[in-house]
N, CA, C and O atoms as a Tinker XYZ file with bonds, in Angstrom:
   276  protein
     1  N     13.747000   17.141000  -30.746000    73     2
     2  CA    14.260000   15.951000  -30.098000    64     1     3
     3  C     15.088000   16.361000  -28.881000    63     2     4     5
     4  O     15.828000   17.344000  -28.841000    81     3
     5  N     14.901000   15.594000  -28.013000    73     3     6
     6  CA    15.111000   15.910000  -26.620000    64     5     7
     7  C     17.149000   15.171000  -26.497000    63     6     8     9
     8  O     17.224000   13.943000  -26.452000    81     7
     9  N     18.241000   15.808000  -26.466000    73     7    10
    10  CA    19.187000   15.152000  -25.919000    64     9    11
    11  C     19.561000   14.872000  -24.641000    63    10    12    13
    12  O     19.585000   15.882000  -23.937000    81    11
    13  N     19.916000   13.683000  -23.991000    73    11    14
    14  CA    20.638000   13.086000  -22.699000    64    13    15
    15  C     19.585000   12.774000  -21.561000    63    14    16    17
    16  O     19.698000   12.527000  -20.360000    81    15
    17  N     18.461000   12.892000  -22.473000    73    15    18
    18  CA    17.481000   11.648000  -21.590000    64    17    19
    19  C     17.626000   10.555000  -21.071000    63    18    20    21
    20  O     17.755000    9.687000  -21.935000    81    19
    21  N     17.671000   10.141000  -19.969000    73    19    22
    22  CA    18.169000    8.592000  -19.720000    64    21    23
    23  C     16.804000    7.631000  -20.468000    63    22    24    25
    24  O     15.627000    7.906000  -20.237000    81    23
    25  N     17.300000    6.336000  -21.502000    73    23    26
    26  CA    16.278000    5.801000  -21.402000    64    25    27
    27  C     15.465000    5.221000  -21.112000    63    26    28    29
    28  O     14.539000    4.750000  -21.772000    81    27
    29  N     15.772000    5.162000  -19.771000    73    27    30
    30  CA    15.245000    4.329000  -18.830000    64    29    31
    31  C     13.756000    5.109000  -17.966000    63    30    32    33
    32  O     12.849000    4.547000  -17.352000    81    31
    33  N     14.041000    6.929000  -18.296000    73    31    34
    34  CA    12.925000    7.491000  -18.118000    64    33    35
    35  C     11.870000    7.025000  -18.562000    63    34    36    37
    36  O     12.066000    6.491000  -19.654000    81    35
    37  N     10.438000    6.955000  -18.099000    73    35    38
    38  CA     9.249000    6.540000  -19.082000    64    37    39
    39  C      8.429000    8.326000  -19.167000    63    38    40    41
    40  O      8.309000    9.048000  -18.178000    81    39
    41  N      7.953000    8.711000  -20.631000    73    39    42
    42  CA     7.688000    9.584000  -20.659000    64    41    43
    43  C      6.850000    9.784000  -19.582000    63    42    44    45
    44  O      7.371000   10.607000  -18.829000    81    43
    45  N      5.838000    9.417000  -19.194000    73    43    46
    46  CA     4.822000    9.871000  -17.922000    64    45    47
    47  C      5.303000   10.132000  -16.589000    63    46    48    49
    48  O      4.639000   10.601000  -15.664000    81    47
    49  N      7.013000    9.648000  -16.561000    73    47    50
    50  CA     7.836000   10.158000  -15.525000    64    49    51
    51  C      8.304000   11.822000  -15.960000    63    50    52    53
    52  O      7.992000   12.801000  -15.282000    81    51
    53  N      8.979000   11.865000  -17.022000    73    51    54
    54  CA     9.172000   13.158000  -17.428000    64    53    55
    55  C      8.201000   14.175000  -16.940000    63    54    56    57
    56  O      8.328000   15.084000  -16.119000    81    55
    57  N      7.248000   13.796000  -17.630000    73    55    58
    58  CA     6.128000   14.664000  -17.444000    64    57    59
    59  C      5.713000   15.649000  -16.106000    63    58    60    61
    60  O      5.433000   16.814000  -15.825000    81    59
    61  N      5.896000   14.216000  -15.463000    73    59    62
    62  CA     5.657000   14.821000  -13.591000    64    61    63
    63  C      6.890000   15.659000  -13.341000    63    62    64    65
    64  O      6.866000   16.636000  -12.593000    81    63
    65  N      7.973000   15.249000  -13.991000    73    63    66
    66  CA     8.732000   16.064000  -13.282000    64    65    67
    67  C      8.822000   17.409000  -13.670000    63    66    68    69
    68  O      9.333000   18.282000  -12.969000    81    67
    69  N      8.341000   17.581000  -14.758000    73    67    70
    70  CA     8.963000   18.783000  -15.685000    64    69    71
    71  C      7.626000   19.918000  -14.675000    63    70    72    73
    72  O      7.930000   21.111000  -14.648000    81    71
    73  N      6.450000   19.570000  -14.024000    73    71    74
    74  CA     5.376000   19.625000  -13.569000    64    73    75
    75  C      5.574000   19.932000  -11.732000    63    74    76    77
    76  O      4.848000   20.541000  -10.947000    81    75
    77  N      6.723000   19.297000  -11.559000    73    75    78
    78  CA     7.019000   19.763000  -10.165000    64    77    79
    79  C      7.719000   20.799000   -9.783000    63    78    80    81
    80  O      8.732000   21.335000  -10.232000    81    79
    81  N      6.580000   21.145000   -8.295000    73    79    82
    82  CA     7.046000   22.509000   -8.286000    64    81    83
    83  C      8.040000   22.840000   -6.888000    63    82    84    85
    84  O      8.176000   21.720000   -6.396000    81    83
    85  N      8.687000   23.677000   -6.139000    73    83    86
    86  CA     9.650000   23.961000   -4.661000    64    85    87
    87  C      8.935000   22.820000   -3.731000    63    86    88    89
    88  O      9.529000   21.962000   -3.077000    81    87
    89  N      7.277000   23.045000   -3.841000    73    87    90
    90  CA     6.961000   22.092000   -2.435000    64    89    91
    91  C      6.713000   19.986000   -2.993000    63    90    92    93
    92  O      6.418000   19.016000   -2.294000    81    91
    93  N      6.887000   20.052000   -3.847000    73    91    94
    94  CA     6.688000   18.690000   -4.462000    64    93    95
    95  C      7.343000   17.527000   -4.095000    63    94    96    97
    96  O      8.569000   17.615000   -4.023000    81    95
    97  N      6.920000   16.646000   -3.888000    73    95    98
    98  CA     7.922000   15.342000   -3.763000    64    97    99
    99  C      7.691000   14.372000   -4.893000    63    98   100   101
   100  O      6.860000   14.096000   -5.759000    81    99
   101  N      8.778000   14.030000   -4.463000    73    99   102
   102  CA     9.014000   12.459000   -5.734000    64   101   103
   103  C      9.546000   11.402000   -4.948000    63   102   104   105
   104  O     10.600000   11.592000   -4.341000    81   103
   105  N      8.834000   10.093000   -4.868000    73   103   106
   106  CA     9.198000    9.216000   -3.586000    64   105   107
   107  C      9.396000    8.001000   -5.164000    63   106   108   109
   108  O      8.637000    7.813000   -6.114000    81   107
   109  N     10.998000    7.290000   -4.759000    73   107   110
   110  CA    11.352000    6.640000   -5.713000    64   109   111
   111  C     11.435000    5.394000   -4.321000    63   110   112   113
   112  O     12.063000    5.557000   -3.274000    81   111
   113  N     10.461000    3.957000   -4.771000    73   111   114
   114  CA    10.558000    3.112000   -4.451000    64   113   115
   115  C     10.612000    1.759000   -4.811000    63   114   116   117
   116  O     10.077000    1.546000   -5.899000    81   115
   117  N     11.217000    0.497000   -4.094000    73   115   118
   118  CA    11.307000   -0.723000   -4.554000    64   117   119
   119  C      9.509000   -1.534000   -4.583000    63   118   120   121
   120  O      8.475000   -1.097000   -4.077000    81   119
   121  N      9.686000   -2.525000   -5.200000    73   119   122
   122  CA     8.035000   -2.998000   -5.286000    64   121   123
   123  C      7.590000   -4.072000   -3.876000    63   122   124   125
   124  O      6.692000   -4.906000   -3.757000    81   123
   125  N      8.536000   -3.660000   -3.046000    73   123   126
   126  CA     7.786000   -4.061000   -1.670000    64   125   127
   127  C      7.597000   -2.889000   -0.718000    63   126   128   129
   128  O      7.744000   -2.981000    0.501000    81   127
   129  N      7.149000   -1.415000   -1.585000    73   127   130
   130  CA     6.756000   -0.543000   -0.887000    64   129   131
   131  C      5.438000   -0.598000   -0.611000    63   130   132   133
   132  O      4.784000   -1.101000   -1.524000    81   131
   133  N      4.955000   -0.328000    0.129000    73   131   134
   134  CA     3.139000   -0.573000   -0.079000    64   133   135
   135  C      2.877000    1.302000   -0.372000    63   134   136   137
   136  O      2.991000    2.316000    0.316000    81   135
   137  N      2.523000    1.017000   -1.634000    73   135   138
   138  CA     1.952000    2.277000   -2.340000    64   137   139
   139  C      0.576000    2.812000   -1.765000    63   138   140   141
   140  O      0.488000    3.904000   -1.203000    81   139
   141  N     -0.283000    2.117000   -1.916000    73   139   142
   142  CA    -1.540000    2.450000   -0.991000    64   141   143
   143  C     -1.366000    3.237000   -0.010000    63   142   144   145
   144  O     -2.304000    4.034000    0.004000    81   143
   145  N     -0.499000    3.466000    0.997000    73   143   146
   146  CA    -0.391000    4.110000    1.580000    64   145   147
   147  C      0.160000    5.941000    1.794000    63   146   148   149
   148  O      0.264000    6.769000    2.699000    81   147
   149  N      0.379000    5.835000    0.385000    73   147   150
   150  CA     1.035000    7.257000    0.037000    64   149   151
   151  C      0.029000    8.152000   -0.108000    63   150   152   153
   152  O      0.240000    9.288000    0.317000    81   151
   153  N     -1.356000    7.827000   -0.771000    73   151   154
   154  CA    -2.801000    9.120000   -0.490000    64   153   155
   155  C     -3.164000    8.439000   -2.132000    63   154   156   157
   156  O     -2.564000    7.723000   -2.933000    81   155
   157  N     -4.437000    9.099000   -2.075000    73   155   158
   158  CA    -4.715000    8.603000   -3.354000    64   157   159
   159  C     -4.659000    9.776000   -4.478000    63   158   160   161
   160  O     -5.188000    9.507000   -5.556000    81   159
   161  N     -4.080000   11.016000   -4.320000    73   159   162
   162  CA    -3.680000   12.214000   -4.835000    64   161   163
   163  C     -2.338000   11.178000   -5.320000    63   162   164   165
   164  O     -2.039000   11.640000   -6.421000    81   163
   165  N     -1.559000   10.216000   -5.086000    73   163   166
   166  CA    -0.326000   10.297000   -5.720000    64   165   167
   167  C     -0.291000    9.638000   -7.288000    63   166   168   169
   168  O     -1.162000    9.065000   -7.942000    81   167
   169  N      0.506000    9.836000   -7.455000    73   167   170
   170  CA     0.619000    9.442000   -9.064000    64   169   171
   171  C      1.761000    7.915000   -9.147000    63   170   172   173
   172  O      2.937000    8.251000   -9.008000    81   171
   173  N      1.604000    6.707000   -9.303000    73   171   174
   174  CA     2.088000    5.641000   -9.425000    64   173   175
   175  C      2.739000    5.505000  -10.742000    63   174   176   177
   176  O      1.911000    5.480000  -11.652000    81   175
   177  N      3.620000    5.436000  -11.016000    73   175   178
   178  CA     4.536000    4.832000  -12.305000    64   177   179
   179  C      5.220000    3.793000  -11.968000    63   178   180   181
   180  O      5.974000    3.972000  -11.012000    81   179
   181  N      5.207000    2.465000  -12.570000    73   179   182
   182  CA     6.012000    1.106000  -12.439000    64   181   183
   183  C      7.259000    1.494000  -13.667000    63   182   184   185
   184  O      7.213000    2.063000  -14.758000    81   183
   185  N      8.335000    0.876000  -12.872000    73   183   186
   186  CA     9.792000    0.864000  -13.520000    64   185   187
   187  C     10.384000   -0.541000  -13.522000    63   186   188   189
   188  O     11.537000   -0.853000  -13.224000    81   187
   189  N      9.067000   -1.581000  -14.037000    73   187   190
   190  CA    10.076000   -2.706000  -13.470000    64   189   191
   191  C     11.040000   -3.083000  -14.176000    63   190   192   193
   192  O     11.281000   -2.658000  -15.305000    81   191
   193  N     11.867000   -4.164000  -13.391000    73   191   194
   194  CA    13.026000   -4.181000  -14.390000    64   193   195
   195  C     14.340000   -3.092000  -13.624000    63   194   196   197
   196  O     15.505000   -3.325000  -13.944000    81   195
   197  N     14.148000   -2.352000  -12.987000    73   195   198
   198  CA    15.269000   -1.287000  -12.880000    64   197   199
   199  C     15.015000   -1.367000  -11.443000    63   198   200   201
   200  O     14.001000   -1.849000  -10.936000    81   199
   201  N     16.147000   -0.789000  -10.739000    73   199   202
   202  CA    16.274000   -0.670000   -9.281000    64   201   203
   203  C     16.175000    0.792000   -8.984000    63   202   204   205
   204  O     15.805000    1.556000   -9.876000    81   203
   205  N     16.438000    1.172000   -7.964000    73   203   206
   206  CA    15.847000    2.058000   -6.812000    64   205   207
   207  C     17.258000    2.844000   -7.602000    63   206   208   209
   208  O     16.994000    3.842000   -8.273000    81   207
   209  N     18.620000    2.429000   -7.524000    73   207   210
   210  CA    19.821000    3.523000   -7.446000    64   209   211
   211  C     19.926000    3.742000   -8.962000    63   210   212   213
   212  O     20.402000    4.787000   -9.406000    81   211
   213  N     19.453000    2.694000   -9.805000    73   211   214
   214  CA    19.331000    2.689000  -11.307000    64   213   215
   215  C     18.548000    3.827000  -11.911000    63   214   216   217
   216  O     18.934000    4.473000  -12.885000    81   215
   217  N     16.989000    4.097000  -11.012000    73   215   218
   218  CA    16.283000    5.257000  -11.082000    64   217   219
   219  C     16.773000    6.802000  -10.268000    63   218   220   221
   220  O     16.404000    7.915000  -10.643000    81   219
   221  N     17.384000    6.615000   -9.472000    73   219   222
   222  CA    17.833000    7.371000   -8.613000    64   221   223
   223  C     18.524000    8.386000   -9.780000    63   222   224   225
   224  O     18.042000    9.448000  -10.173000    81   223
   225  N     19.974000    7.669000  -10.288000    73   223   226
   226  CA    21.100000    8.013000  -11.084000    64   225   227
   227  C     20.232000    8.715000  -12.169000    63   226   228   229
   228  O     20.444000    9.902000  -12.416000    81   227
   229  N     19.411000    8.128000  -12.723000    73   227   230
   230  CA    18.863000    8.394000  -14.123000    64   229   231
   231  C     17.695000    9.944000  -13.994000    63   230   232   233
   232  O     17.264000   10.456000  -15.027000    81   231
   233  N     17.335000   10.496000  -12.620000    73   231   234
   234  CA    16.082000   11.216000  -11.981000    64   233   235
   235  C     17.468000   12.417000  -11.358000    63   234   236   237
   236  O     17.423000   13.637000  -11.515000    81   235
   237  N     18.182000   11.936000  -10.917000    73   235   238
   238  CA    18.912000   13.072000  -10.434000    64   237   239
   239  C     19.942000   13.683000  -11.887000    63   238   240   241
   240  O     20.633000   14.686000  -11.712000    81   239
   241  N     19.941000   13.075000  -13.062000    73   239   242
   242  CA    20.638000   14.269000  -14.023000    64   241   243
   243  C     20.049000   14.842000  -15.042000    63   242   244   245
   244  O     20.476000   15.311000  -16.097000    81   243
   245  N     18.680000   14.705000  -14.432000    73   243   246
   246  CA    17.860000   15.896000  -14.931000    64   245   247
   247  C     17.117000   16.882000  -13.934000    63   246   248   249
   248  O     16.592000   17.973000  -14.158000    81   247
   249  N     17.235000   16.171000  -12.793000    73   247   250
   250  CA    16.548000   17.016000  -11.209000    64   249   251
   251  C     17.500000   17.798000  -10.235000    63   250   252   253
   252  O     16.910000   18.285000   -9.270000    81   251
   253  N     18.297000   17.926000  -10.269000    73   251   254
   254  CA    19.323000   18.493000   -9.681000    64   253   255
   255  C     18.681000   18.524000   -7.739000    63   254   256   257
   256  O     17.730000   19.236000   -7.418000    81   255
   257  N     19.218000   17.884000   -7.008000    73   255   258
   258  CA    18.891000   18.545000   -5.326000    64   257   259
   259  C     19.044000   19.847000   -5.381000    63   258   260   261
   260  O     19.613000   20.520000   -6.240000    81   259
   261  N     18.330000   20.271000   -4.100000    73   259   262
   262  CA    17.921000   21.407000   -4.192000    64   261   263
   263  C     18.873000   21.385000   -2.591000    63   262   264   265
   264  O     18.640000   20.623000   -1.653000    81   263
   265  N     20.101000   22.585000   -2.651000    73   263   266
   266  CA    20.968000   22.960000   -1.884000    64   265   267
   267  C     20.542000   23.413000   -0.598000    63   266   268   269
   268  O     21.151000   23.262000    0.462000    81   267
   269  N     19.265000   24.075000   -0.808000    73   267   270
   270  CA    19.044000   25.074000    0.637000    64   269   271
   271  C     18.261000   24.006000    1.456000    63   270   272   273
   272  O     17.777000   24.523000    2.462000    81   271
   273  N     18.032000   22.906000    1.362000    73   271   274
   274  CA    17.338000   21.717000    2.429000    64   273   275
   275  C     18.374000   21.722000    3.158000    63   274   276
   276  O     18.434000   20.997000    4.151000    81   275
């Protein structure tokens, strides 16, 4: 059992992240982003219900920024 998961993660978010690598992005957006436009290589997960800083908070204390950007 996994402790201090936010539960607001959905496992198929985990997943990607645990999966990303130095050159990877993770683009956290509201639902008047137009997704289509990101490539069709990207991977879509819906969070509805939760906001942009709600996911933000919950993605950054398990992702830590990366200092040398």
């Amino acid at each position: 059992m996994l402790k201090g998961i936010p539960a607001i993660l959905p496992p198929e978010l985990l997943m990607h992240l645990c999966e990303m690598g130095h050159s990877d992005r993770l683009l956290i957006a509201d639902g008047n982003f137009p997704v289509h436009t990101v490539g069709e290589n990207a991977y879509v997960i819906r969070m509805d219900g939760h906001g942009v800083c709600e996911i933000l908070d919950a993605v950054l204390q398990l992702l830590p920024l990366d200092t040398y950007v």
